[in-house]
C-alpha positions in Angstrom: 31.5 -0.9 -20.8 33.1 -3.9 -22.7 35.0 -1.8 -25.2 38.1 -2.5 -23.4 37.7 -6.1 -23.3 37.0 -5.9 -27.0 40.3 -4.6 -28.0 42.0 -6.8 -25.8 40.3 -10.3 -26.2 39.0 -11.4 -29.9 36.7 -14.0 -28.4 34.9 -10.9 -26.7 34.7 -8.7 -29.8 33.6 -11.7 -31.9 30.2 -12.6 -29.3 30.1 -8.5 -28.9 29.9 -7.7 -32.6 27.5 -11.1 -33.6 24.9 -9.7 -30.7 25.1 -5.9 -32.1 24.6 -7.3 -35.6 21.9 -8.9 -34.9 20.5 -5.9 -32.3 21.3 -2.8 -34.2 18.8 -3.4 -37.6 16.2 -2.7 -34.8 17.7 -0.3 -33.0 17.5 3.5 -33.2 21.5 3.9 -33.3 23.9 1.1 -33.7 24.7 -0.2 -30.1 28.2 -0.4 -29.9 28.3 3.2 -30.9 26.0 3.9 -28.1 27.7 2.4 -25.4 31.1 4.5 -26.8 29.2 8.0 -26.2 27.7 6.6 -22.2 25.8 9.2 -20.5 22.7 9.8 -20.7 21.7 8.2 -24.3 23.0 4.6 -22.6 20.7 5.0 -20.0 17.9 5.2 -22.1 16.0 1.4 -22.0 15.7 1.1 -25.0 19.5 0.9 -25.3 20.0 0.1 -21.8 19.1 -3.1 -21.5 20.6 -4.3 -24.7 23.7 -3.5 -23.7 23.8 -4.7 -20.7 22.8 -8.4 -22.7 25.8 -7.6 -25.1 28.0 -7.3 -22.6 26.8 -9.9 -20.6 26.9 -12.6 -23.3 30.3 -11.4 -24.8 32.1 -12.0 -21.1 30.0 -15.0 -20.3 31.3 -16.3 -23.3 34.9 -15.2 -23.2 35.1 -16.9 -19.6 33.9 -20.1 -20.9 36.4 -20.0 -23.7 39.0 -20.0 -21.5 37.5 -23.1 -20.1 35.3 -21.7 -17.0 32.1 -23.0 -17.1 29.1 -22.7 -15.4 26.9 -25.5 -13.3 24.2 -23.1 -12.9 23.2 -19.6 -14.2 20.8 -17.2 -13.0 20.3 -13.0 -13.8 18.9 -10.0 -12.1 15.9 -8.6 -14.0 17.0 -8.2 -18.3 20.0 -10.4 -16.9 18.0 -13.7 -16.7 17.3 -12.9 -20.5 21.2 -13.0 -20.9 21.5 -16.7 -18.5 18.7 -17.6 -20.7 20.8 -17.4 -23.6 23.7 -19.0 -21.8 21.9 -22.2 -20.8 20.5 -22.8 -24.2 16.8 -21.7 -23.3 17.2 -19.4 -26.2 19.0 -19.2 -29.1 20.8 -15.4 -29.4 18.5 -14.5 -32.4 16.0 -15.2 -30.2 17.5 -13.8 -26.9 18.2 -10.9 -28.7 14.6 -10.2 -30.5 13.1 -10.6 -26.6 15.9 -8.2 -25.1 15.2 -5.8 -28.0 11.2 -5.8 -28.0 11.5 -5.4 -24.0 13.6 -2.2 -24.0 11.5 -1.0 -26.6 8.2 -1.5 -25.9 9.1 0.0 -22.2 11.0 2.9 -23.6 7.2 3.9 -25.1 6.1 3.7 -21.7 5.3 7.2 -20.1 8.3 8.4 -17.8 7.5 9.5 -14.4 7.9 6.1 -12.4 10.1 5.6 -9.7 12.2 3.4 -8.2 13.7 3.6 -4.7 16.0 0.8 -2.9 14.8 0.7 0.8 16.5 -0.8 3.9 13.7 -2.8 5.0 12.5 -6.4 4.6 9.8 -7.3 2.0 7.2 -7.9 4.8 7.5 -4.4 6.5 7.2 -3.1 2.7 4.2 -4.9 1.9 2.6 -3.6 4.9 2.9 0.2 3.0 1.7 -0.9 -0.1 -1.8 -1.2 0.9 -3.9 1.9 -0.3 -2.0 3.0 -3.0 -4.0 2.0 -5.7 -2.2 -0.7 -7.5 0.6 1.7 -8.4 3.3 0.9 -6.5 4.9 -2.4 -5.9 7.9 -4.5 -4.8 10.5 -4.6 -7.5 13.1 -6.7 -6.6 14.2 -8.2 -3.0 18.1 -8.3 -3.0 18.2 -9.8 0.4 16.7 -9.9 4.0 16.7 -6.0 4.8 17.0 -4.7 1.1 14.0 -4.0 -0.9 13.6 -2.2 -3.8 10.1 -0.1 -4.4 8.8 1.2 -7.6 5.9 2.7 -9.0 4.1 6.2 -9.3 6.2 9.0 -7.6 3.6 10.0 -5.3 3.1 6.9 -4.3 6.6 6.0 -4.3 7.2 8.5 -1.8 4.7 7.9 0.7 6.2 4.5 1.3 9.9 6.0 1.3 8.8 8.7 3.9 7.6 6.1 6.2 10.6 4.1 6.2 13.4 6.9 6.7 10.8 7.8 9.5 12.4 4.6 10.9 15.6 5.6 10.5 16.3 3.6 7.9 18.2 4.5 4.5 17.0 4.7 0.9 18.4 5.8 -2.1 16.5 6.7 -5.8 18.0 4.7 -8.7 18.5 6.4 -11.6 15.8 4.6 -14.5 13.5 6.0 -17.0 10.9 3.9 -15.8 8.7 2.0 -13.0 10.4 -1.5 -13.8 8.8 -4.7 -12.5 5.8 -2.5 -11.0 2.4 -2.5 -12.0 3.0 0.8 -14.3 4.9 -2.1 -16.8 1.0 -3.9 -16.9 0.5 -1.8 -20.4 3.3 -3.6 -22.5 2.1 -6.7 -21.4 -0.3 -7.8 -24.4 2.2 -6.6 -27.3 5.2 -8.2 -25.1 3.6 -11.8 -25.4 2.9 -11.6 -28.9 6.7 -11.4 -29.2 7.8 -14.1 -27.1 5.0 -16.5 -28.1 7.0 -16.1 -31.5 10.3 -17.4 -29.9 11.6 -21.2 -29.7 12.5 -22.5 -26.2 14.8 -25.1 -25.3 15.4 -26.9 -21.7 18.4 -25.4 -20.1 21.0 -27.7 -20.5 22.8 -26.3 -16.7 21.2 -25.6 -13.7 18.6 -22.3 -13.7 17.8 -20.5 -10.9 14.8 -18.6 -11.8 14.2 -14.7 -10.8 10.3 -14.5 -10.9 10.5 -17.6 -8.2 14.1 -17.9 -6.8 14.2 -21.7 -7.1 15.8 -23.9 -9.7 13.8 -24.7 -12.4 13.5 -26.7 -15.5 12.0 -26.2 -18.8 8.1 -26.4 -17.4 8.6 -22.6 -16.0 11.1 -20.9 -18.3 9.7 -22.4 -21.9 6.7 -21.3 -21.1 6.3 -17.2 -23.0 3.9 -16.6 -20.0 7.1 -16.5 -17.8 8.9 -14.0 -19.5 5.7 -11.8 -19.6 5.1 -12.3 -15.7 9.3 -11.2 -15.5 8.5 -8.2 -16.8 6.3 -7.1 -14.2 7.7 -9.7 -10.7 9.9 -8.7 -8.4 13.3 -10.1 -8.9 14.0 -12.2 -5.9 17.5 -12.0 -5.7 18.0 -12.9 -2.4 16.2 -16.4 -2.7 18.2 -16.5 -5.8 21.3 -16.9 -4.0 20.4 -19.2 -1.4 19.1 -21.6 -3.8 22.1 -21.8 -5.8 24.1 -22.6 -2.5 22.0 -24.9 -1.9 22.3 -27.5 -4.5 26.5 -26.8 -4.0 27.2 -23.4 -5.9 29.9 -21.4 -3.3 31.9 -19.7 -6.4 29.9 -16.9 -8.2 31.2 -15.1 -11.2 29.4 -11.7 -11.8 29.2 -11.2 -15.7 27.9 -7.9 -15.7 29.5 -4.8 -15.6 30.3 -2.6 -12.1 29.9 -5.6 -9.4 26.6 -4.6 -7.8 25.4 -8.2 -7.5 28.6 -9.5 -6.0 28.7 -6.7 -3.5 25.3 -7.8 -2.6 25.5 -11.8 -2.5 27.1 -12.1 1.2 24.1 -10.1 2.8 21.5 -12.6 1.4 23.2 -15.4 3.2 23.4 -13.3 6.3 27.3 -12.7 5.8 29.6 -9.6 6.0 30.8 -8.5 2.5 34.7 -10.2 2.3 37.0 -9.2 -0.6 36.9 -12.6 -3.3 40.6 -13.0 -2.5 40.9 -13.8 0.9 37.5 -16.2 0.6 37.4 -19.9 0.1 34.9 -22.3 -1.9 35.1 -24.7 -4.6 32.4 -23.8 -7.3 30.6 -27.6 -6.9 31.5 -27.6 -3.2 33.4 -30.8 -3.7 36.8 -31.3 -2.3 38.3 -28.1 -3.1 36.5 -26.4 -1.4 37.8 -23.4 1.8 38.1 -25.1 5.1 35.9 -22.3 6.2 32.9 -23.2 3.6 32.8 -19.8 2.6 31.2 -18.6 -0.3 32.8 -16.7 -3.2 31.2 -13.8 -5.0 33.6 -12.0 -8.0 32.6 -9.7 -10.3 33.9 -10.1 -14.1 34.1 -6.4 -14.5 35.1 -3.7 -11.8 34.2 0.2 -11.1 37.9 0.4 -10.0 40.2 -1.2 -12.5 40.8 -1.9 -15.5 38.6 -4.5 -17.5 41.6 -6.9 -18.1 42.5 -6.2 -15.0 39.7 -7.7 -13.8 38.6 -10.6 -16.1 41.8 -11.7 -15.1 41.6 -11.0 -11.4 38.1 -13.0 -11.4 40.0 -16.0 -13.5 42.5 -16.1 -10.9 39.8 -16.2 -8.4 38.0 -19.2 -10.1 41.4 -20.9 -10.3 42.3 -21.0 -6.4 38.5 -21.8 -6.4 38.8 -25.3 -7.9 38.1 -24.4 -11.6 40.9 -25.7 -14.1 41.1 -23.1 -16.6 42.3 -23.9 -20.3 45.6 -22.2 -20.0 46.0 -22.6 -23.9 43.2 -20.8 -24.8 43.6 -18.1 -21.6 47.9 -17.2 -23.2 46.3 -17.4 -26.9 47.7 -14.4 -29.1 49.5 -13.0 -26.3 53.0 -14.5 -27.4 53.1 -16.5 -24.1 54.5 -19.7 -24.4 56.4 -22.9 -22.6 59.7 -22.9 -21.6 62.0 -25.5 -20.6 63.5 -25.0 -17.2 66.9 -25.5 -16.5 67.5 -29.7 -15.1 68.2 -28.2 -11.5 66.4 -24.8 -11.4 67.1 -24.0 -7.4 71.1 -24.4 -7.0 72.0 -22.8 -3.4 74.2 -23.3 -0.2 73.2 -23.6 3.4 74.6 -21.8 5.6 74.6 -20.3 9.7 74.2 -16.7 10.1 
């Protein structure tokens, strides 16, 4: 993921290559190296989620060269690390010490845990929580009937069985680990020793917090006890979204890679899933706006295409959104430039069949 975009855009490899330099002294194999072999070693956390902040910085930052910038930002789980950075919370030194200490520290965490995303809303789950011990818990709620469960197998299960018994789907992600479960409660202490070490700035655009899923302002995310209480929160995705369209937001750009989030943004505002294209909205929800008010969610990077192919295809989407990219900067190094057009460019006749 990303090395595409690197060879294409310079602005990309430049953000790309400052974030591994600054990652890969601490790392236990350089990053982008890591993210070239995939598989299996990538989905280890400890490289994981470090990659998944490079890449999310680099086309966060190659959007916003060309002159698309965001009113507000907000991330799912080690993403609000990356909008952290974006807003100027953090610095990227500092984003990337966090990002690395919290892949690391729950790498040394025992396997075993298990997370499962459940179709079922978050007060039928926490009605099958009870009982278990403390070792299960909600993990993230990405929208009124999606849910997703994680904790100790065993217990894990029990929760799962019930809810197929309903007829209901699930399906097992594929992690290393229990995240944002109670089985994260034994990184906590080392965790906050790190981020009490880190400078915090108020975000300078709007930032819709994950641990609440409300805008807020520097008293919440300067404080290091947030980021130790994100480690172990659900991720409230779902509230996420309808408090960004709230205060005006109907254009979403998806920064990370394989467009999970934008697939799931229309079902937490009770919509059915339209393709970005055929959608209207203006990204402050001002004048340009769809007649039919609809919201826009575009991922920056596709499953099914190429990754210029898609940068592009979610610039193009921003554009007939109401955002005025920097043209300049978007043809720079490509050898595109103006032309003058001939003084009468259409010269025809009329004529009767």
């Amino acid at each position: 993921m990303g090395l595409e975009l690197a060879e294409r855009f310079p602005v990309f490899a430049g953000v790309f290559g400052e974030v591994c330099g600054l990652l890969d002294p601490v790392l236990p194999r350089p990053l982008g190296e890591v993210i070239g072999v995939g598989g299996g070693l990538l989905e280890r956390t400890v490289f994981a989620q470090p990659a998944l902040f490079a890449v999310e910085v680099a086309t966060a930052r190659l959007l916003m060269s060309w002159g698309v910038l965001p009113g507000v930002v907000a991330g799912h789980s080690v993403g609000e690390v990356a909008a952290a950075h974006v807003a100027g919370v953090l610095s990227l030194v500092d984003a990337c010490r966090l990002v690395a200490a919290r892949g690391r520290l729950m790498e040394g965490l025992p396997s075993g845990g298990v997370m499962v995303a459940v179709e079922a809303s978050e007060e039928e789950v926490a009605g099958l929580l009870a009982g278990h011990g403390g070792v299960v818990g909600v993990a993230a709620v990405n929208g009124p009937r999606s849910v997703v469960v994680s904790g100790a197998g065993d217990a894990v299960a029990g929760v799962v069985d019930v809810v197929r018994s309903w007829g209901r789907r699930t399906k097992r992600l594929t992690v290393s680990h229990a995240f944002h479960s109670p089985l994260m409660e034994p990184v906590l202490e080392e965790f906050r020793g790190v981020v009490e070490g880190l400078s915090f700035a108020a975000p300078g655009v709007g930032f819709v917090s994950g641990v609440s899923g409300r805008l807020v302002g520097a008293d919440e995310v300067c404080r290091p006890e947030y980021w130790v209480e994100h480690v172990v929160r659900p991720v409230r995705f779902g509230d996420v979204v309808r408090s960004a369209v709230d205060v005006g937001v109907s254009l979403f750009v998806e920064v990370g890679p394989g467009g999970v989030l934008s697939a799931m943004g229309p079902d937490c505002l009770g919509e059915d899933p339209v393709e970005a294209d055929r959608t209207g909205g203006d990204p402050a929800g001002g004048d340009g706006a769809g007649g039919d008010g609809a919201v826009v969610f575009v991922p920056a990077l596709r499953g099914d295409r190429s990754e210029s192919l898609a940068v592009m295809g979610a610039l193009a989407t921003a554009y007939v959104n109401g955002v005025e990219p920097d043209w300049r900067a978007v043809f720079e190094g490509t050898g595109a430039g103006r032309v003058e057009l001939p003084t009468y460019a259409f010269q025809r006749r009329r004529f009767w069949l």
